[in-house]
Structures are given as structure tokens and as C-alpha cells.
Biopython code that builds the backbone (N, CA, C, O; Angstrom):
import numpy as np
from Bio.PDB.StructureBuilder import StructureBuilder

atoms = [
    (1, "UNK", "N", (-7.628, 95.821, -16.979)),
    (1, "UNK", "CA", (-8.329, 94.600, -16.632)),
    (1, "UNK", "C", (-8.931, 93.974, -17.869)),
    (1, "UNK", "O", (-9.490, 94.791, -18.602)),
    (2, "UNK", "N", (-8.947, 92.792, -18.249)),
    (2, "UNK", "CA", (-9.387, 92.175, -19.030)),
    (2, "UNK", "C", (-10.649, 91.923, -19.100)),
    (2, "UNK", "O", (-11.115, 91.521, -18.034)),
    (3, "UNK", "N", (-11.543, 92.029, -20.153)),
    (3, "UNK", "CA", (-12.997, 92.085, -19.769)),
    (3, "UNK", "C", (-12.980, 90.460, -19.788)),
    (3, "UNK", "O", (-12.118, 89.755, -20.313)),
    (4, "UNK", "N", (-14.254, 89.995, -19.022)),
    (4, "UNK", "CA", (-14.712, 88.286, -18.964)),
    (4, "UNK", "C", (-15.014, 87.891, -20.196)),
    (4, "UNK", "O", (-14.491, 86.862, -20.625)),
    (5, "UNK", "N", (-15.739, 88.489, -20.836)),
    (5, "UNK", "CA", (-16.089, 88.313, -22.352)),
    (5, "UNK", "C", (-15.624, 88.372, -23.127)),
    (5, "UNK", "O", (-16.222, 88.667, -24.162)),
    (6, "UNK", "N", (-13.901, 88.064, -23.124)),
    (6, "UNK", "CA", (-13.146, 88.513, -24.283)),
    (6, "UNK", "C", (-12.202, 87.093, -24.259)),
    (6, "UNK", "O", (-11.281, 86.890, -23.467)),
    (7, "UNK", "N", (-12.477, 86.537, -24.897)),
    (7, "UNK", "CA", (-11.338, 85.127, -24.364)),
    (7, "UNK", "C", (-9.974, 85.348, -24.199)),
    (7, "UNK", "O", (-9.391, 86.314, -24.690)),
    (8, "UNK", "N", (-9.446, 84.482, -23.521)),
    (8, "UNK", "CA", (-8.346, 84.701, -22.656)),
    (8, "UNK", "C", (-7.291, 84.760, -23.553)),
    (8, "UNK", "O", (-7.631, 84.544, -24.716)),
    (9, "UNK", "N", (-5.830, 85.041, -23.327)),
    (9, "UNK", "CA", (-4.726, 85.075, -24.548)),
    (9, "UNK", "C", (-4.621, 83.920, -24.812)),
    (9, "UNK", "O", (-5.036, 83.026, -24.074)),
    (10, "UNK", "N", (-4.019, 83.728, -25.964)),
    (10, "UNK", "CA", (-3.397, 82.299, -26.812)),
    (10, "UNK", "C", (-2.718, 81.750, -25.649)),
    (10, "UNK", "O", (-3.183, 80.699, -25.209)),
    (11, "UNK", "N", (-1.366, 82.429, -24.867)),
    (11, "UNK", "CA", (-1.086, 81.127, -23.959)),
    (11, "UNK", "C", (-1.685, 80.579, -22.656)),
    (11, "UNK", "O", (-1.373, 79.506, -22.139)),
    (12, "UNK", "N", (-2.640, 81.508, -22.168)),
    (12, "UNK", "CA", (-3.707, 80.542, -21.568)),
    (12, "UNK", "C", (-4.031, 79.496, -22.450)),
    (12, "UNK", "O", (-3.395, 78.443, -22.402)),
    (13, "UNK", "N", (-5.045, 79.684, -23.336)),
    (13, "UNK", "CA", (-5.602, 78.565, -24.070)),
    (13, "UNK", "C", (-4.625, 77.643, -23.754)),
    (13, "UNK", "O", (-4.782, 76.933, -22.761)),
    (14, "UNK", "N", (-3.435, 77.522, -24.591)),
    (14, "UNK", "CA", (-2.763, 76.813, -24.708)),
    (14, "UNK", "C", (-2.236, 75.782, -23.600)),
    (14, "UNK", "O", (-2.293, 74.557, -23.709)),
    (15, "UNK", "N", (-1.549, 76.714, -22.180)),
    (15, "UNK", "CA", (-1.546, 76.074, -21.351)),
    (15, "UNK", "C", (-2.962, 75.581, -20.644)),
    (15, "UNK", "O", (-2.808, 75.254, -19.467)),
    (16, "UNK", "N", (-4.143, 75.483, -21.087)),
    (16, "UNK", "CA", (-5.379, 75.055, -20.734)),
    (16, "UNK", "C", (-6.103, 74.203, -21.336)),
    (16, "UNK", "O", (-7.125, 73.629, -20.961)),
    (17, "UNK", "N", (-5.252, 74.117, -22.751)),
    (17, "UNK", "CA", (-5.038, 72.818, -23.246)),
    (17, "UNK", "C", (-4.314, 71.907, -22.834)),
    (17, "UNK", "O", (-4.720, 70.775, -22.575)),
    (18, "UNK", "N", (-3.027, 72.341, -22.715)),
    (18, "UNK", "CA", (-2.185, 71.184, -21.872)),
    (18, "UNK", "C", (-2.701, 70.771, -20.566)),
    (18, "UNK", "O", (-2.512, 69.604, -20.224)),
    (19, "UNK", "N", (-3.275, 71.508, -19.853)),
    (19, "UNK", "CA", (-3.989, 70.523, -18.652)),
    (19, "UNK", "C", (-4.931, 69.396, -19.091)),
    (19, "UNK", "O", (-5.058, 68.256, -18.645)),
    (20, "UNK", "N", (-5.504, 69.981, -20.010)),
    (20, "UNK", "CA", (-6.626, 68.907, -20.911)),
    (20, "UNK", "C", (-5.986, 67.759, -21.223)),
    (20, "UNK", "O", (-6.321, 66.577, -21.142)),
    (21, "UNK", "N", (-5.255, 68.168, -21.500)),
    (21, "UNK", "CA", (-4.441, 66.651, -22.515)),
    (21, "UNK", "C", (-3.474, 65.796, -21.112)),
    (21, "UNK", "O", (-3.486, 64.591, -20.859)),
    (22, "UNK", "N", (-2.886, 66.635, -20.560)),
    (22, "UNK", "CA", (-2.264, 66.130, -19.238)),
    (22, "UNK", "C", (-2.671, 65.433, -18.365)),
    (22, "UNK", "O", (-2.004, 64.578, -17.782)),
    (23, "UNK", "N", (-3.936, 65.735, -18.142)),
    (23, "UNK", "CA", (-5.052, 65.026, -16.998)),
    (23, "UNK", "C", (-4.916, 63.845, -17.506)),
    (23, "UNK", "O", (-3.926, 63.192, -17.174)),
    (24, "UNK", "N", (-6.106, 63.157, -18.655)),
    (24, "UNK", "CA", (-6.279, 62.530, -18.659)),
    (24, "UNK", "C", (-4.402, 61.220, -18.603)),
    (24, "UNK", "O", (-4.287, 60.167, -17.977)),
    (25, "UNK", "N", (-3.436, 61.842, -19.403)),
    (25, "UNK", "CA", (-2.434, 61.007, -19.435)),
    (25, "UNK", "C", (-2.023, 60.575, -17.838)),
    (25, "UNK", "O", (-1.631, 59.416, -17.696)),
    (26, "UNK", "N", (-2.079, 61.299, -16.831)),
    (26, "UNK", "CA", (-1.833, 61.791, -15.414)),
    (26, "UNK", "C", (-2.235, 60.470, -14.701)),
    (26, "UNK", "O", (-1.589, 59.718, -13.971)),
    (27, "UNK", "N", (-3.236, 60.444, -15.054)),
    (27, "UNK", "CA", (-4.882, 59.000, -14.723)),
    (27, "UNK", "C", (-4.391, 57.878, -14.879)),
    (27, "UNK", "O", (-4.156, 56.986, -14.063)),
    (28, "UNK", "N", (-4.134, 57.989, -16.714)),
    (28, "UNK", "CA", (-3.415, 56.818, -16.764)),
    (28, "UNK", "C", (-1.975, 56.049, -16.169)),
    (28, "UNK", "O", (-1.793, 54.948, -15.651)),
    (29, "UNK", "N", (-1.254, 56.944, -16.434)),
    (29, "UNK", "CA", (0.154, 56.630, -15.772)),
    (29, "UNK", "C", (-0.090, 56.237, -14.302)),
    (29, "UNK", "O", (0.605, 55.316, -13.875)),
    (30, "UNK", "N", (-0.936, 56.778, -13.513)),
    (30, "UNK", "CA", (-1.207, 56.859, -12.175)),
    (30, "UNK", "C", (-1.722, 55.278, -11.994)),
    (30, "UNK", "O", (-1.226, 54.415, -11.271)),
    (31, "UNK", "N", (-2.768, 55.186, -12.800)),
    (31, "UNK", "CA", (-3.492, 53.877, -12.709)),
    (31, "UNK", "C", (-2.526, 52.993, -13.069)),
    (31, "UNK", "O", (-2.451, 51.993, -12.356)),
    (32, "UNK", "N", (-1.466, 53.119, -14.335)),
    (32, "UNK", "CA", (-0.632, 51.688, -14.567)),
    (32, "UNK", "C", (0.298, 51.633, -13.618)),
    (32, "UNK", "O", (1.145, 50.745, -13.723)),
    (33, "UNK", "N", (0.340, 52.250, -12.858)),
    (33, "UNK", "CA", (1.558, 52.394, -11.540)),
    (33, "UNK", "C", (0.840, 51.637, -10.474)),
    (33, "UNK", "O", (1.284, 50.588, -10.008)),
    (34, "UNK", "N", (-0.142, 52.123, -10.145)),
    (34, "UNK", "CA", (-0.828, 51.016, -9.507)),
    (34, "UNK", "C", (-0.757, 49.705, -9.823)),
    (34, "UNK", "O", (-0.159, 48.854, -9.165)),
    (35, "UNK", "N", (-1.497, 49.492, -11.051)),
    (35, "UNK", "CA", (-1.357, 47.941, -11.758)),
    (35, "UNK", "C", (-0.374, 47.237, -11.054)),
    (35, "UNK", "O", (-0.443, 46.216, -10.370)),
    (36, "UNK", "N", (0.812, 48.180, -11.432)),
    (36, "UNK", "CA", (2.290, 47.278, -11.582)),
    (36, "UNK", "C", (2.922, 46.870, -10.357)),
    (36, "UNK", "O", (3.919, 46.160, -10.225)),
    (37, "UNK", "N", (1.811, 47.717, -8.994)),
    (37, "UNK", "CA", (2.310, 47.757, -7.731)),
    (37, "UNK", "C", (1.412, 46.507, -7.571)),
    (37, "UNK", "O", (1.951, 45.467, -7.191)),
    (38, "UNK", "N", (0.080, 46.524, -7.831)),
    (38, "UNK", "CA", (-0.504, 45.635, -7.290)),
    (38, "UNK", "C", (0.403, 43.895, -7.846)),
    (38, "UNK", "O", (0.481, 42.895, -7.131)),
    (39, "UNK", "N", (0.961, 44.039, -9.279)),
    (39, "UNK", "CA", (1.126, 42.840, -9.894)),
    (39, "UNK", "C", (2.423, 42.162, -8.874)),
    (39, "UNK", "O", (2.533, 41.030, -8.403)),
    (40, "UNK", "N", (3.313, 43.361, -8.767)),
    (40, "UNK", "CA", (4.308, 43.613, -7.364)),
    (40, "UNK", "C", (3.818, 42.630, -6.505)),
    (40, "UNK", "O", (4.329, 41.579, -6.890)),
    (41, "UNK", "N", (3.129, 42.422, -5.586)),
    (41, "UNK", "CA", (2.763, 43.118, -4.330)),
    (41, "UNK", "C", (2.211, 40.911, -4.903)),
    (41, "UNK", "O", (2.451, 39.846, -4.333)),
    (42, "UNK", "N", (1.642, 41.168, -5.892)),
    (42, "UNK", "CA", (0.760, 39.276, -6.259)),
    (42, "UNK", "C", (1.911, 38.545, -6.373)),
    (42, "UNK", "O", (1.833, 37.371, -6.013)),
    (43, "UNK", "N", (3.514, 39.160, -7.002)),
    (43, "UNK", "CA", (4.395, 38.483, -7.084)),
    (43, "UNK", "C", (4.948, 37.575, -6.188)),
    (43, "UNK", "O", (5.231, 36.379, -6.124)),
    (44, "UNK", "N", (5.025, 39.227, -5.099)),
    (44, "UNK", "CA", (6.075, 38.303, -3.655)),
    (44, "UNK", "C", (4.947, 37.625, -3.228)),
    (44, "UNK", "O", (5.209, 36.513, -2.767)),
    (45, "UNK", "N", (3.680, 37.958, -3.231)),
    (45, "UNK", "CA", (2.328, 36.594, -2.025)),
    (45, "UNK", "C", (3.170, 35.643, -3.054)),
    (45, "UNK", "O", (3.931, 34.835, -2.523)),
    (46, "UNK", "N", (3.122, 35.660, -4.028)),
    (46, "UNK", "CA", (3.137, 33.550, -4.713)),
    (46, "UNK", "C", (4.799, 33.829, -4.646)),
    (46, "UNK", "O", (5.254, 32.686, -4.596)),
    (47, "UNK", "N", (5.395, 34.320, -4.633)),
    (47, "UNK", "CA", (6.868, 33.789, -4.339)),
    (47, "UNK", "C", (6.794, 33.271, -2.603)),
    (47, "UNK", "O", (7.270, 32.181, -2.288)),
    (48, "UNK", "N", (6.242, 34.052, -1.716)),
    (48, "UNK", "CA", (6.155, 33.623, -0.192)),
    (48, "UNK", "C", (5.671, 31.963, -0.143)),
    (48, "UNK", "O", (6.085, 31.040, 0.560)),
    (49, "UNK", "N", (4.675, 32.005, -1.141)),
    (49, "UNK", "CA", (3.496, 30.695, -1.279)),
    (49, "UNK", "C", (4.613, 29.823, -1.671)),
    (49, "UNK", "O", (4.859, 28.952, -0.836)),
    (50, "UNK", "N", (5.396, 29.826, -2.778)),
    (50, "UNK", "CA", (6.032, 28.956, -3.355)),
    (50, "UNK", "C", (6.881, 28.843, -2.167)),
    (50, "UNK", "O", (7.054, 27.675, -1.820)),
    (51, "UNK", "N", (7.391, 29.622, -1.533)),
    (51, "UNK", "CA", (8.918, 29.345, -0.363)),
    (51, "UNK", "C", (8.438, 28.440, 0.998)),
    (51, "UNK", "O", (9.107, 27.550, 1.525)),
    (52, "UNK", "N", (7.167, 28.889, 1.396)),
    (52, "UNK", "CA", (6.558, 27.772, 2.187)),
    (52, "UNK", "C", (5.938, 26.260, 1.617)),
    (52, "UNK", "O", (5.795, 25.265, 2.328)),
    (53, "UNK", "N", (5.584, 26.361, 0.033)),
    (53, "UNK", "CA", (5.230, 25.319, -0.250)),
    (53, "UNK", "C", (7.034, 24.330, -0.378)),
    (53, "UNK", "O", (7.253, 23.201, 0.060)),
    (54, "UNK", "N", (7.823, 25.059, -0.957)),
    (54, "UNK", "CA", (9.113, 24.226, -0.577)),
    (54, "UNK", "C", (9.375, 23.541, 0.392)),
    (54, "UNK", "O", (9.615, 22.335, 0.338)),
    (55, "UNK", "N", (9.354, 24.626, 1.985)),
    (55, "UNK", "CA", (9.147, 23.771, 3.334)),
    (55, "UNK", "C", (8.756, 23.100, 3.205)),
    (55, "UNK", "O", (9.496, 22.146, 2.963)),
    (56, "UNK", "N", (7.593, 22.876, 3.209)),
    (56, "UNK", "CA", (6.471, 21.767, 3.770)),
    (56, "UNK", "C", (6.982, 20.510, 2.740)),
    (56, "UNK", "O", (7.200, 19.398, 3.220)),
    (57, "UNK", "N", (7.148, 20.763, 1.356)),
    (57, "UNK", "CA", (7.490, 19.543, 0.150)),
    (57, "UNK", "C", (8.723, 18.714, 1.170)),
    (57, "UNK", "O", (8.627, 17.561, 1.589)),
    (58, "UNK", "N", (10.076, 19.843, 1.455)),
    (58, "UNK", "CA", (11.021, 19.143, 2.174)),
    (58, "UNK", "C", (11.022, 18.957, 3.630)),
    (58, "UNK", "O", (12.138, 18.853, 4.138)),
    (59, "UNK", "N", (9.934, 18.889, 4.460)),
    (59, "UNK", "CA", (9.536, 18.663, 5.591)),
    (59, "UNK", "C", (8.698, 17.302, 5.094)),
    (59, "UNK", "O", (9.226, 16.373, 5.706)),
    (60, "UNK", "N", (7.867, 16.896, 4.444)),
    (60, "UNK", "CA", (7.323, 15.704, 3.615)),
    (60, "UNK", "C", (8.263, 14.758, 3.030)),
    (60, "UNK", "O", (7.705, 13.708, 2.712)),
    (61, "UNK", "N", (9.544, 14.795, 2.780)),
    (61, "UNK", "CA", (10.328, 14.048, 2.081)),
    (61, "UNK", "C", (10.948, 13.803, 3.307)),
    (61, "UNK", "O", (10.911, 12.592, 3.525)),
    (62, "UNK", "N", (11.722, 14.659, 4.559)),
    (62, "UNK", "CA", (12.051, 13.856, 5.348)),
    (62, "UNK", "C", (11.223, 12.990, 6.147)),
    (62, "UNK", "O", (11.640, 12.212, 7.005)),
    (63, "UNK", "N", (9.974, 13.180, 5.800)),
    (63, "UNK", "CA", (9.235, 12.552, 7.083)),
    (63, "UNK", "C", (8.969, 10.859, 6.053)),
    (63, "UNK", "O", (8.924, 9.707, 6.484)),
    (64, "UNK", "N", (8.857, 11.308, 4.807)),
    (64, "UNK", "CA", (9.012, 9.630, 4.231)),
    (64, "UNK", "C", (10.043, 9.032, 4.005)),
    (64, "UNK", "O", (10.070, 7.963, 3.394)),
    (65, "UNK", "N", (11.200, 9.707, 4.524)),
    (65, "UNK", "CA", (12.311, 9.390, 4.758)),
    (65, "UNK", "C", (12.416, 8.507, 6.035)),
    (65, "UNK", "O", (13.215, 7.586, 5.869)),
    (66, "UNK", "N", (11.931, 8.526, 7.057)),
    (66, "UNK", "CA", (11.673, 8.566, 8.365)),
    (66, "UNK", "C", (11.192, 7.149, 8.617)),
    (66, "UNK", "O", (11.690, 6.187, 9.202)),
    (67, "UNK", "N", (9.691, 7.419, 7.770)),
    (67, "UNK", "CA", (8.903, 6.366, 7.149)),
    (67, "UNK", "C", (9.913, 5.214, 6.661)),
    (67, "UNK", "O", (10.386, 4.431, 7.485)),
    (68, "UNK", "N", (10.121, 5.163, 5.754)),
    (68, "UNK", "CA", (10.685, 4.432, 4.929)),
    (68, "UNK", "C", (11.952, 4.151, 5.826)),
    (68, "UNK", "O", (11.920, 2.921, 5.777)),
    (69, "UNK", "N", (12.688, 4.350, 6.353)),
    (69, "UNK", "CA", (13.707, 3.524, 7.801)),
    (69, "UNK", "C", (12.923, 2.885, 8.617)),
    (69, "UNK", "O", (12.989, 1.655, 8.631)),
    (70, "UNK", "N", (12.112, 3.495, 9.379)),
    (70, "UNK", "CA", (11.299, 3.065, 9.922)),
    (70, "UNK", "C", (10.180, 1.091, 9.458)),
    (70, "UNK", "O", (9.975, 0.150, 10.224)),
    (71, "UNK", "N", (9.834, 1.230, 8.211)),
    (71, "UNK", "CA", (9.660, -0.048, 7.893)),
    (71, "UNK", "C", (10.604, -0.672, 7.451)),
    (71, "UNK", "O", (10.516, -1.899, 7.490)),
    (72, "UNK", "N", (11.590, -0.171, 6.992)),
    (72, "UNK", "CA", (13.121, -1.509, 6.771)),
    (72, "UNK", "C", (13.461, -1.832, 8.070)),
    (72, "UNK", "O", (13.919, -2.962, 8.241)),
    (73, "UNK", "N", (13.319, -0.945, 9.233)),
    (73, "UNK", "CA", (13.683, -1.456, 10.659)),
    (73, "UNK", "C", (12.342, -2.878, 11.414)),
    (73, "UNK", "O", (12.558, -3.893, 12.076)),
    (74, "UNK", "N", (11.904, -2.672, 11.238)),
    (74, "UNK", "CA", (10.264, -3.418, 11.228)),
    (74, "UNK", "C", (10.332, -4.422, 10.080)),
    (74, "UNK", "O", (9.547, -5.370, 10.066)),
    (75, "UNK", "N", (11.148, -4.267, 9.213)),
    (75, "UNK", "CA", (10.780, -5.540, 7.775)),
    (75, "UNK", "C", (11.864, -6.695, 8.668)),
    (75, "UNK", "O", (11.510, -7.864, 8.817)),
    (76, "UNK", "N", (13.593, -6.026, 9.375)),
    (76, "UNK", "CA", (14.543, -6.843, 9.587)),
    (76, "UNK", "C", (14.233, -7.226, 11.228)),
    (76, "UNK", "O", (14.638, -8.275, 11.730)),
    (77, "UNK", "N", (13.629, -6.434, 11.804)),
    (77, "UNK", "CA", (12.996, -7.191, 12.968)),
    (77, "UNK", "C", (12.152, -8.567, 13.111)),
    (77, "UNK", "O", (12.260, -9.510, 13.896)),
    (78, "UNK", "N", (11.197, -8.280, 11.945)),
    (78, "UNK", "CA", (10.420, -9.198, 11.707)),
    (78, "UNK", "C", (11.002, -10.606, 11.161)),
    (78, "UNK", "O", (10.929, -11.753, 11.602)),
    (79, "UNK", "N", (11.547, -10.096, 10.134)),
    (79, "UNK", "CA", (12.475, -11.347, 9.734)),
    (79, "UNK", "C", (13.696, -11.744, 10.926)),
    (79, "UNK", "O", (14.406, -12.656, 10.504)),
    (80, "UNK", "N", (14.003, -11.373, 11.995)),
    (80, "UNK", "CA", (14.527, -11.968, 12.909)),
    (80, "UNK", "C", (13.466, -12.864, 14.083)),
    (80, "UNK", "O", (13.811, -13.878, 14.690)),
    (81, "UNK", "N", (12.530, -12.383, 14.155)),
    (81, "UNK", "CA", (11.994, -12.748, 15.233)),
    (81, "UNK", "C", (11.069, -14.013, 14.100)),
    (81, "UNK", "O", (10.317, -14.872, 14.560)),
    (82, "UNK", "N", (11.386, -13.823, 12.496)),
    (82, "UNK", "CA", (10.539, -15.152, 12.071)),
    (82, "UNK", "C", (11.696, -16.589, 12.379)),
    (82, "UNK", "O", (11.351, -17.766, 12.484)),
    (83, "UNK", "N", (13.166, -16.015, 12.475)),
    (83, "UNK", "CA", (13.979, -16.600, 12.394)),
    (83, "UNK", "C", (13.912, -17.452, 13.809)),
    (83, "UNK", "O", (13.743, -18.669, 13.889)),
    (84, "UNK", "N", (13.999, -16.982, 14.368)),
    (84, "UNK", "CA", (13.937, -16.849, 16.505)),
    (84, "UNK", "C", (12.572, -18.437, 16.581)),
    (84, "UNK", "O", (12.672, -19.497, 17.199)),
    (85, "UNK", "N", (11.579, -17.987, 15.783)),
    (85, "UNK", "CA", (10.536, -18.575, 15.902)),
    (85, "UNK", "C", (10.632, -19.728, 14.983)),
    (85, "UNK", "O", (9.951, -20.663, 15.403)),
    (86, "UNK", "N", (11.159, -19.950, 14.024)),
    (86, "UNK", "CA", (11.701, -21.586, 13.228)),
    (86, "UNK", "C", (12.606, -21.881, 14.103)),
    (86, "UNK", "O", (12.075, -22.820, 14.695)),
    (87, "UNK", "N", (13.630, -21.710, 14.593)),
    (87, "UNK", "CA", (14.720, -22.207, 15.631)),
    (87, "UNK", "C", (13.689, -22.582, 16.833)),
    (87, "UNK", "O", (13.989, -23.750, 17.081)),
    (88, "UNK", "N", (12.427, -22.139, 17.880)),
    (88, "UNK", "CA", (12.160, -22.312, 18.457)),
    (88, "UNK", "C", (11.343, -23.239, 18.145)),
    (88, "UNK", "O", (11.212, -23.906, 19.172)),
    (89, "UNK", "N", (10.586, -23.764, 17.165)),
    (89, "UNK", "CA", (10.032, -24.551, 16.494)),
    (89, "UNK", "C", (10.882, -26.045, 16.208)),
    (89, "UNK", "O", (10.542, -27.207, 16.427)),
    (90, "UNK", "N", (11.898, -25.571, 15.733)),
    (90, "UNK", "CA", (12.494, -26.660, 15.435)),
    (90, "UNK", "C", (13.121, -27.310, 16.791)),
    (90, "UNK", "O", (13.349, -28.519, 16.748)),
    (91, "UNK", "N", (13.405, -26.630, 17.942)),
    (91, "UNK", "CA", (13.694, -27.219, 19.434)),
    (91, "UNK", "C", (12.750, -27.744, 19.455)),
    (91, "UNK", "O", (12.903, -28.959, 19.334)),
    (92, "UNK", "N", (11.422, -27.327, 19.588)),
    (92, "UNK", "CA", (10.278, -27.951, 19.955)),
    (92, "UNK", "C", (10.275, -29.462, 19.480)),
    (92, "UNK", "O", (10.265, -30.411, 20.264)),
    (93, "UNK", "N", (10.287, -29.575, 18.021)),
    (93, "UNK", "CA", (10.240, -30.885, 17.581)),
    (93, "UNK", "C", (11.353, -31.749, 17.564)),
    (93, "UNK", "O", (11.031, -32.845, 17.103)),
    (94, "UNK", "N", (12.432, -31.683, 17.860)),
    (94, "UNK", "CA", (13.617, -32.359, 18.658)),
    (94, "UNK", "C", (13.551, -32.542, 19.812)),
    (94, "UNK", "O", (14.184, -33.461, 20.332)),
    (95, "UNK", "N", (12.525, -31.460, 20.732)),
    (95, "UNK", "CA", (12.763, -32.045, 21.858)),
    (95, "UNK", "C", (11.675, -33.145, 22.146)),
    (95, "UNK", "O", (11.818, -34.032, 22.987)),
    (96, "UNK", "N", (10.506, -32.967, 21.297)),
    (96, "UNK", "CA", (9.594, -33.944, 20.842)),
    (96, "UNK", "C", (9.839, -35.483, 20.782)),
    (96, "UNK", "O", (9.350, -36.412, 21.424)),
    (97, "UNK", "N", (11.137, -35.402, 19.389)),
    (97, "UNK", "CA", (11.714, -36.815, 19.256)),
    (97, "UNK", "C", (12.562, -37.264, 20.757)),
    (97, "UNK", "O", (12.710, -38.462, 21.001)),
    (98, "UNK", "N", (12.806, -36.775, 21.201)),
    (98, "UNK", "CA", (13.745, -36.818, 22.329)),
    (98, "UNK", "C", (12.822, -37.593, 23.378)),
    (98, "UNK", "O", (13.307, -38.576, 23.938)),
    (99, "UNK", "N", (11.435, -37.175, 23.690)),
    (99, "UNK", "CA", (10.341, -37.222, 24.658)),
    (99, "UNK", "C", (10.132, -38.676, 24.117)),
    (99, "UNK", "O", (10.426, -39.629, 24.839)),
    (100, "UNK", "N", (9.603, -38.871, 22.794)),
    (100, "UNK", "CA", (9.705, -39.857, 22.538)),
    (100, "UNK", "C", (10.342, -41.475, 22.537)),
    (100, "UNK", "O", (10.035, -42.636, 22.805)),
    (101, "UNK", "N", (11.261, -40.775, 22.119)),
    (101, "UNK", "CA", (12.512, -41.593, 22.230)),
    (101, "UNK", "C", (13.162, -42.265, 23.601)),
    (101, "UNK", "O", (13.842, -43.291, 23.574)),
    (102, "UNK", "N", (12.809, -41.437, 24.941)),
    (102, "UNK", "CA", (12.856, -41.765, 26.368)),
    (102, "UNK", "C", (11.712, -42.447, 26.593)),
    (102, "UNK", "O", (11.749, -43.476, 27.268)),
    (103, "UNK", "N", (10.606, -42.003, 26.092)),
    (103, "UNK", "CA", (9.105, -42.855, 26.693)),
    (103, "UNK", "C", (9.631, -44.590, 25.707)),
    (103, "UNK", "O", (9.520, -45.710, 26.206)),
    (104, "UNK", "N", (10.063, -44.350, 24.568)),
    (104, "UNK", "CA", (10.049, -46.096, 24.071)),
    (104, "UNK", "C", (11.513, -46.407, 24.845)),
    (104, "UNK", "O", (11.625, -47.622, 25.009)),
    (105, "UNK", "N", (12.046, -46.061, 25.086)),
    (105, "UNK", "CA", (13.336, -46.946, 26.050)),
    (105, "UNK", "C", (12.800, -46.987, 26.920)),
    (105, "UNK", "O", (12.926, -48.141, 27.330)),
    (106, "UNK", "N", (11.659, -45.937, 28.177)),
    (106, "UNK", "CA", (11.219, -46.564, 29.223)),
    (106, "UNK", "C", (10.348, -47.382, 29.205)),
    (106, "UNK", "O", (10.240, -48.109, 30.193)),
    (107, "UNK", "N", (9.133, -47.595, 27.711)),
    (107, "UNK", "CA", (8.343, -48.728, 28.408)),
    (107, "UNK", "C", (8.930, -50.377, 27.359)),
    (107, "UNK", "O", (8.424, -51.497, 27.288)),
    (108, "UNK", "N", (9.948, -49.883, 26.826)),
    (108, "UNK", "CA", (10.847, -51.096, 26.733)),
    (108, "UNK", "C", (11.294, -51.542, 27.852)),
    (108, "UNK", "O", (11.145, -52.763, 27.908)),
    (109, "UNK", "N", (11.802, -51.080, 28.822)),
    (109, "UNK", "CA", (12.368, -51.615, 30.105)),
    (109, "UNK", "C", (11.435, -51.692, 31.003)),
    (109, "UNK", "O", (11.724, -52.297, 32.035)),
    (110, "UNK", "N", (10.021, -51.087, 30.862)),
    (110, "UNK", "CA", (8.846, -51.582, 31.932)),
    (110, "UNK", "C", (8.549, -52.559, 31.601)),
    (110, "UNK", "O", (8.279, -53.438, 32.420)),
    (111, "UNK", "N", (8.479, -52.797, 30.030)),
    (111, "UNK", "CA", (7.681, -53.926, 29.325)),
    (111, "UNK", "C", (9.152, -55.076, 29.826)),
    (111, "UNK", "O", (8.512, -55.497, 30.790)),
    (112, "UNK", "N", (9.881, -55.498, 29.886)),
    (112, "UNK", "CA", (11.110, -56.190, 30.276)),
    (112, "UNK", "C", (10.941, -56.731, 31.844)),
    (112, "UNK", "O", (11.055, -57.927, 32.115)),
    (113, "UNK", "N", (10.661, -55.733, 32.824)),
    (113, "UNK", "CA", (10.609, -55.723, 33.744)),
    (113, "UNK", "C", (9.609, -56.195, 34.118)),
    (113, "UNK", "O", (9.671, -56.822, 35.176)),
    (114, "UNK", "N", (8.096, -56.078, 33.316)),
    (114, "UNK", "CA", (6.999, -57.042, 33.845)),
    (114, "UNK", "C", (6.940, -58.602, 33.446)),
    (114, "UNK", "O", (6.480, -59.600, 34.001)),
    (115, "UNK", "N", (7.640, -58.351, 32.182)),
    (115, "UNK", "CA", (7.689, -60.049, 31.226)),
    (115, "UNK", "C", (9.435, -60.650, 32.424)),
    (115, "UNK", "O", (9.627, -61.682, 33.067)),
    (116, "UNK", "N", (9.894, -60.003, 32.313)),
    (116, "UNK", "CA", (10.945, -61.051, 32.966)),
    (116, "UNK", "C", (11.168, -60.648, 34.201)),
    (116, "UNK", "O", (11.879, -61.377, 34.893)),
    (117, "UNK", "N", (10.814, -59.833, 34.585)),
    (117, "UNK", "CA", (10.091, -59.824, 36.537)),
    (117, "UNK", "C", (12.263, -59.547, 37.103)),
    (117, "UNK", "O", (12.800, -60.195, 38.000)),
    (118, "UNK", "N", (12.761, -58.791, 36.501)),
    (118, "UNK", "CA", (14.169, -58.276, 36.233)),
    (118, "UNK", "C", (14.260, -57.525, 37.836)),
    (118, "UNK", "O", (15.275, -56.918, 38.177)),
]
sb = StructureBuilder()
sb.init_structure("model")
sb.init_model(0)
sb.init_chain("A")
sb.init_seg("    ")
for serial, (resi, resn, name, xyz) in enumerate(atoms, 1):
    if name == "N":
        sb.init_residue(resn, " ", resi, " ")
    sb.init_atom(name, np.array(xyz, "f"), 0.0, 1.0, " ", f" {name:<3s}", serial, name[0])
structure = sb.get_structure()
């Protein structure tokens, strides 16, 4: 039996050094593995982030797509119904001259009819 008081053989020490020195490397490696999981792990969230921010960018482009038909349909409406409304305008004032034009032939022939009693 080995007395307690006698230090242990050289390859204890030795291998009791290498735990010494091992540990701490152990820690580290352990911890940068982590790191690299966590940096992992931040990658795919902002790759997910970026793949939904795509959606939504091309869910936004069709919808001003949408938009933008939408007021060229409304710009050529409008310009028809301005059209609709000068044509109806312009009846108006033809049929104007027209109104006119019957009231002086009729009170030409009233005025005829009272002066020469016809």
C-alpha cells in the first residue's frame, strides 16, 4: 500500500496534469460550440425574417399593382363620362338654339297674325 504522504508516481502526476490542462480547454471548446450554435440558431431567425419579409415586399407590389389598374380604370372612366358630359352639354345648347329658333318663327307668325288679322 502506498503511504498518503508519499506523492503519487510520475504518471499520476502526469495524467493529473493532463486533466488540469484538459479542463480548462474542455470549457472552452464547449463554450465555442455553443457560440456557434447559438450564431446557428440567429442565422436561420434572420434568414426566416428575411423569407417573410420577401412575402410581404411581393404581396405589396402586387397590391400596387392592383392599385395602379385600378386608377388607370377610374382615370379612362372618368375621361369617358367627361366625354358623355360635353356631348350632353353640347345637345343641351343645340337644343337651346332650336327652342329658340321655334319661339322667333312662332312669335313671327303671332306677330303676323295680330298685325294682319291672317
Amino acid at each position: 500500500q502506498p503511504d498518503a504522504r508519499q506523492p503519487p508516481p510520475p504518471q499520476q502526476q502526469q495524467h493529473a496534469q493532463l486533466q488540469l490542462v484538459r479542463a480548462p480547454q474542455h470549457a472552452y471548446y464547449e463554450s465555442r460550440e455553443q457560440a456557434a450554435t447559438q450564431v446557428q440558431e440567429s442565422i436561420q431567425q434572420l434568414s426566416q425574417l428575411f423569407n417573410r419579409l420577401a412575402e410581404m415586399v411581393q404581396q405589396q407590389g402586387e397590391l400596387v399593382e392592383r392599385i395602379d389598374a385600378d386608377v388607370e380604370a377610374a382615370e379612362e372612366f372618368t375621361n369617358r363620362g367627361i366625354e358623355r358630359l360635353q356631348r350632353a352639354a353640347d345637345g343641351a345648347r343645340s337644343n337651346r338654339m332650336l327652342m329658340v329658333k321655334v319661339a322667333t318663327v312662332l312669335a313671327v307668325f303671332g306677330v303676323g297674325f295680330v298685325l294682319f288679322g291672317i
